[in-house]
N, C-alpha and C positions, 0 to 999 in steps of 0.2 A: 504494500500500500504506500502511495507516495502522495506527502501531501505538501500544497504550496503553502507558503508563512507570507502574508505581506504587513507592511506597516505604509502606510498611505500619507503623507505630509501634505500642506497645501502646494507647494511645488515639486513634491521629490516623494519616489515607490521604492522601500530597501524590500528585497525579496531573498528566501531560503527554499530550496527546495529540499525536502527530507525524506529518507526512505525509512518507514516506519517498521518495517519488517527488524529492522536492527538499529535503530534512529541514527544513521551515517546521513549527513549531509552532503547532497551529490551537486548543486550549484548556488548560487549565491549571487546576488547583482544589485546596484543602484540605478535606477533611472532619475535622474536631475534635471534643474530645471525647465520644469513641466510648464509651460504655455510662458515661456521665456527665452531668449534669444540664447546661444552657445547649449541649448538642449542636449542630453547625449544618454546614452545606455550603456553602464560597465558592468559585463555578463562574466563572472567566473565557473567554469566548470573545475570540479576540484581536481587537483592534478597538474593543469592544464595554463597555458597563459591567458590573463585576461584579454578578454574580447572588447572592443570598445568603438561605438555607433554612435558618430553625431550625427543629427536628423530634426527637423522640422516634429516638435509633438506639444499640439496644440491643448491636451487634454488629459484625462488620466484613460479615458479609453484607448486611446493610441499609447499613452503608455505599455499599460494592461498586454495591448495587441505585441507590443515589442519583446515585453519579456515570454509569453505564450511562444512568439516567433523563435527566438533564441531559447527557449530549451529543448526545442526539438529541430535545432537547424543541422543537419547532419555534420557539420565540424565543431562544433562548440557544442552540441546540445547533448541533452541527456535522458532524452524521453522518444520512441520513435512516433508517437502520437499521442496527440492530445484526451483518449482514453486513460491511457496510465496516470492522469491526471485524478486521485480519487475525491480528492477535497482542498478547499482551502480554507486556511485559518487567516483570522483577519485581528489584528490589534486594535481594539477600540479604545478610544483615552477613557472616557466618561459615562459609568452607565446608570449616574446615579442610585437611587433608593431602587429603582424600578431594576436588577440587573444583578443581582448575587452572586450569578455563576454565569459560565459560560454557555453562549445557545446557539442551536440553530437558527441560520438565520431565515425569516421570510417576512409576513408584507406586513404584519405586528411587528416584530421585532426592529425592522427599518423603521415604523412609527415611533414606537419607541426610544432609539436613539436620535431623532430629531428632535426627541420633545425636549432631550435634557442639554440639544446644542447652546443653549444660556448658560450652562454648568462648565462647556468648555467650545466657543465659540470659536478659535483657532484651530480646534484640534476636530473633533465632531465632524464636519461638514466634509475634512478630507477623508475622513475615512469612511462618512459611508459615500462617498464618491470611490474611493478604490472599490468599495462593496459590489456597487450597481455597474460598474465598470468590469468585473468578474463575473455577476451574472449576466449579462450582453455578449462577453467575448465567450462565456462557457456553461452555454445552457444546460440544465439538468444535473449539475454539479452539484455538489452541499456547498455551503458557507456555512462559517461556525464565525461568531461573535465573541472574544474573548476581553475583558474589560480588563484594564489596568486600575480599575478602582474594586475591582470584587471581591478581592482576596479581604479589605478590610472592613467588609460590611460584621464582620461581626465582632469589632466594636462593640462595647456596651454604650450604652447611651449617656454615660459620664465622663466618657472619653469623647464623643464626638459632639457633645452639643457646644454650643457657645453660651457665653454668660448673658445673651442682649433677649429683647424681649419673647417671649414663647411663640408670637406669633407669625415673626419671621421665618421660624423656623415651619411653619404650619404652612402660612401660604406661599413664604419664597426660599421655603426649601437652603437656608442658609444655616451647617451644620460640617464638620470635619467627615473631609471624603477621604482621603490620601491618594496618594497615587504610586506608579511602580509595582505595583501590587504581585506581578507575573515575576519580577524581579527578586522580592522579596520570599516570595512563595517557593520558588526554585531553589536558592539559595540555603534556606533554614530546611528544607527538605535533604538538600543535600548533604549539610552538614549533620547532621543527625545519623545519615548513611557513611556518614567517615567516622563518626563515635563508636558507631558499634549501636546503638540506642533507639529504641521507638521513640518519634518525635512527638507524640503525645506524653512524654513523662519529661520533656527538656524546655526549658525554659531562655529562650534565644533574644539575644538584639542585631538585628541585619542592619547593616549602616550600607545602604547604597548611593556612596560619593561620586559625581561627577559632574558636570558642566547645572547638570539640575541633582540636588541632594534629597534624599529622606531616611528617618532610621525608624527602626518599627520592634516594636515588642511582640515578640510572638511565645506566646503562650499554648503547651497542649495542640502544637501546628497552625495554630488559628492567629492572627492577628488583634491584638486588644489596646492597641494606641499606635499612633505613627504621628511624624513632625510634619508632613506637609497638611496643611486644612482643604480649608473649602476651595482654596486658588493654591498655586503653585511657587509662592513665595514663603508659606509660613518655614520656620524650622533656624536649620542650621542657615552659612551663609552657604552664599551657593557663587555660582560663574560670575555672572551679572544680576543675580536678585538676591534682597535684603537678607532674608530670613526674616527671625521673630522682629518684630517693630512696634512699638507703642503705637497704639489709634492716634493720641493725640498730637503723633508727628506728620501722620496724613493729615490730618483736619490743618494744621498749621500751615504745611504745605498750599493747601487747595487754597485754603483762606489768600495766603498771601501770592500765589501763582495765579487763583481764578480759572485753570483749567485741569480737570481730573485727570486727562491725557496727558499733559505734562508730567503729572507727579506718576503717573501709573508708568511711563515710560522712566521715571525715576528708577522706584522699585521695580520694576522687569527689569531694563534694561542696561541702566547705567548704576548701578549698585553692588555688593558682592564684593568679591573677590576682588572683579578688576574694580571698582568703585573705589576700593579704600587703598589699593597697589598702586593705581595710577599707570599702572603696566601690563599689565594683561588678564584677563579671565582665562589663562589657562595657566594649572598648580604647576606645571613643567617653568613655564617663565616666570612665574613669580618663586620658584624653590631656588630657581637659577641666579636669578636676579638680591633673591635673601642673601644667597651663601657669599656674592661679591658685600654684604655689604647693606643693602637696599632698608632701610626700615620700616618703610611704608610696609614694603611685601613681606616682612619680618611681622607685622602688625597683622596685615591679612593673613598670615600663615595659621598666628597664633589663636586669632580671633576662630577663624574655621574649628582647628584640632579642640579649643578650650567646647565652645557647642557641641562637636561631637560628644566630648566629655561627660555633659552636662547631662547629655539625653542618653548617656550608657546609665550614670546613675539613676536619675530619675526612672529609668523603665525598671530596670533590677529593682529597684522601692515600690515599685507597682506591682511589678510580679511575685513579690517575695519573696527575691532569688533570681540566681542567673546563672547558669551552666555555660555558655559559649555566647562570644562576641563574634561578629560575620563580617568584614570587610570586600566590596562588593562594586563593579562598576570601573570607570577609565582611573576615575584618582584611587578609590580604594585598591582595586586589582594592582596599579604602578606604581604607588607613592611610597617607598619604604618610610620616609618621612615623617609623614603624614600618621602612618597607623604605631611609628615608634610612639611619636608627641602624643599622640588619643592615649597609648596604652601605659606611659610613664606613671609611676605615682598609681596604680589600680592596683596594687597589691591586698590593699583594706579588704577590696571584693575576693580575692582569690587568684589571683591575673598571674602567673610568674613570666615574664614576655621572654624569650628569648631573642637579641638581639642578630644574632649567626643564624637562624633562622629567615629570618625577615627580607634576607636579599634577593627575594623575588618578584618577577614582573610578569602580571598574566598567568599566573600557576598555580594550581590548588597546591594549598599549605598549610600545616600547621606551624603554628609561631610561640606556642611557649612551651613549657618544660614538660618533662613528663609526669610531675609529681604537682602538676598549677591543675588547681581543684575547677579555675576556671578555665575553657579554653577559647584559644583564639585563633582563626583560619582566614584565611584569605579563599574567597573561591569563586573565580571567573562564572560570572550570569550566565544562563539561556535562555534568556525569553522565549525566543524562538521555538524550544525545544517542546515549553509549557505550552505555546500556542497549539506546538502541534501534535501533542498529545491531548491536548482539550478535543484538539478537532477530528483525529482520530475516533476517540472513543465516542463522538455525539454521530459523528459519519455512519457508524455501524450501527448504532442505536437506532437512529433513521428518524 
């Protein structure tokens, strides 16, 4: 059974194709900007060198069409027809309240995720555009739905609600979603399979760092608080957005700027990391830039590691207790740095960190001792993986 992974952006389709009989990943590709000038398609079959198409794709159907085209083109492809094709899994950002788990998709379920494109307005609209784009190009196919928000629906309701009026949360549904959820979920699954342990008796904090951050309490396999909320700024600091921020620094802002798009472009955009560096939003230039010297990025560095900190305590005080910490994601999986500074000083908890350990990039790993009551691993995501085992098992279900 071979099934497609797509993840759908407003300009740009990353796709995996995976053979589920043994989950070996057989091709891989980006299509970029989509209804934009220098357009192009980078198709990997594994093994193999990349393949790469610039072309006129005014659309995500013409995308859609391009990568269908390349995995069954007899030099680069990896399928002899579009039969072998048995399903696709599709990455949804947002499926609100309405959206638990992963689903089949049909003509509810596409209702559905429109109705909650207010929840994630950026993000939403491309993806059921990849959706409607796969069923057009490949009729009779499954689609499966997989939300990057599901994994945390089960929260209690003291974790996710806000302090502000009840009634917000009633008619405008304003209340801690998280996100990353496919990330997290894989992640804490996995490590549990490197203990030796049912994940139901471990009590885990997944910290997935990168250009956008969240860390999550997973209790009993199930998720019971995470740092991102209702939008994609709460938490630690991140690339370009804030993390946690006092309300009364927005209100301040708006007051004295007069436009919420100004300030909102604040906290998205020009904030974070590179906000307080002055140097860049990515950990690689600002680690670079600290070690000559830099103390702005000396400041972001610290500012980052001390949050992560914060929220490894705070969840182990929630759960009462903690077995394993999870570093996850571009800066978690590469930053030696980064997960030294977080794990410094956690002795209290149980932590013994091993430093000679730690000099790895992109590697599943363990990082402290053999006698640290807590443990700590590093372990390269697969969302993908999760997608396409979702979308497997609902395929067959039918």
């Amino acid at each position: 059974m071979k099934v497609l992974v797509l993840n759908c952006g407003s300009s740009s389709l990353k796709y995996q194709l995976i053979d589920m009989s043994d989950e070996t990943l057989l091709a891989k590709g980006l299509v970029e900007r989509i209804g934009l000038d220098g357009a192009r398609i980078k198709h990997v079959k594994v093994g193999s060198e990349p393949f790469i198409k610039e072309t006129h794709i005014p659309n995500h159907d013409v995308a859609v069409k391009l990568v269908v085209d390349a995995l069954q083109d007899p030099q680069h492809g990896v399928v002899k027809d579009l039969s072998e094709l048995s399903a696709v899994g599709h990455r949804v950002v947002h499926g609100g309240e309405k959206f638990t788990r992963s689903v089949l998709v049909d003509q509810e379920v596409l209702k559905g995720i429109e109705e909650v494109i207010p929840l994630a307005p950026l993000h939403n609209p491309a993806n059921l555009m990849g959706i409607k784009a796969v069923m057009h190009a490949l009729p009779g196919t499954p689609n499966v739905a997989v939300f990057d928000t599901a994994f945390h629906q089960t929260m209690p309701a003291h974790a996710y609600m806000y302090g502000i009026p009840y009634e917000h949360y009633e008619k405008d549904r304003v209340r801690r979603y998280g996100f990353h959820g496919t990330s997290h979920f894989y992640v804490a699954h996995r490590v549990a399979e490197a203990m030796g342990r049912p994940i139901e008796e471990l009590k885990i904090v997944t910290c997935h760092l990168g250009n956008g951050s969240s860390i999550t309490a997973v209790s009993g396999g199930k998720s019971v608080d995470t740092s991102l909320g209702y939008g994609t700024t709460e938490g630690i600091l991140m690339g370009t957005r804030s993390g946690n921020l006092d309300p009364s620094v927005m209100i301040y802002l708006m007051e004295k700027y007069g436009d919420p798009k100004v300030v909102s472009d604040v906290v998205h955009k020009k904030s974070g990391v590179c906000g307080i560096s002055g140097v860049s939003s990515d950990m690689r230039d600002v680690e670079e830039a600290m070690e000559k010297g830099d103390q702005r990025c000396k400041l972001a560095f610290d500012m980052l590691c001390y949050g992560i900190k914060k929220y490894i305590g705070a969840y182990a005080a929630a759960m009462g207790g903690i077995d394993a910490i999870v570093f996850t994601a571009g800066i978690g999986e590469n930053s030696d740095l980064v997960r030294e500074a977080v794990c410094k000083d956690l002795e209290f908890l149980g932590v013994k960190f091993d430093p000679s350990k730690n000099k790895v990039r992109g590697k599943e790993a363990e990082l402290t001792t053999p006698d640290s009551k807590v443990k700590v691993y590093v372990i390269p995501t697969n969302e993908e993986l999760v997608i396409a085992r979702d979308t497997k098992e609902l395929a067959l279900k039918g």
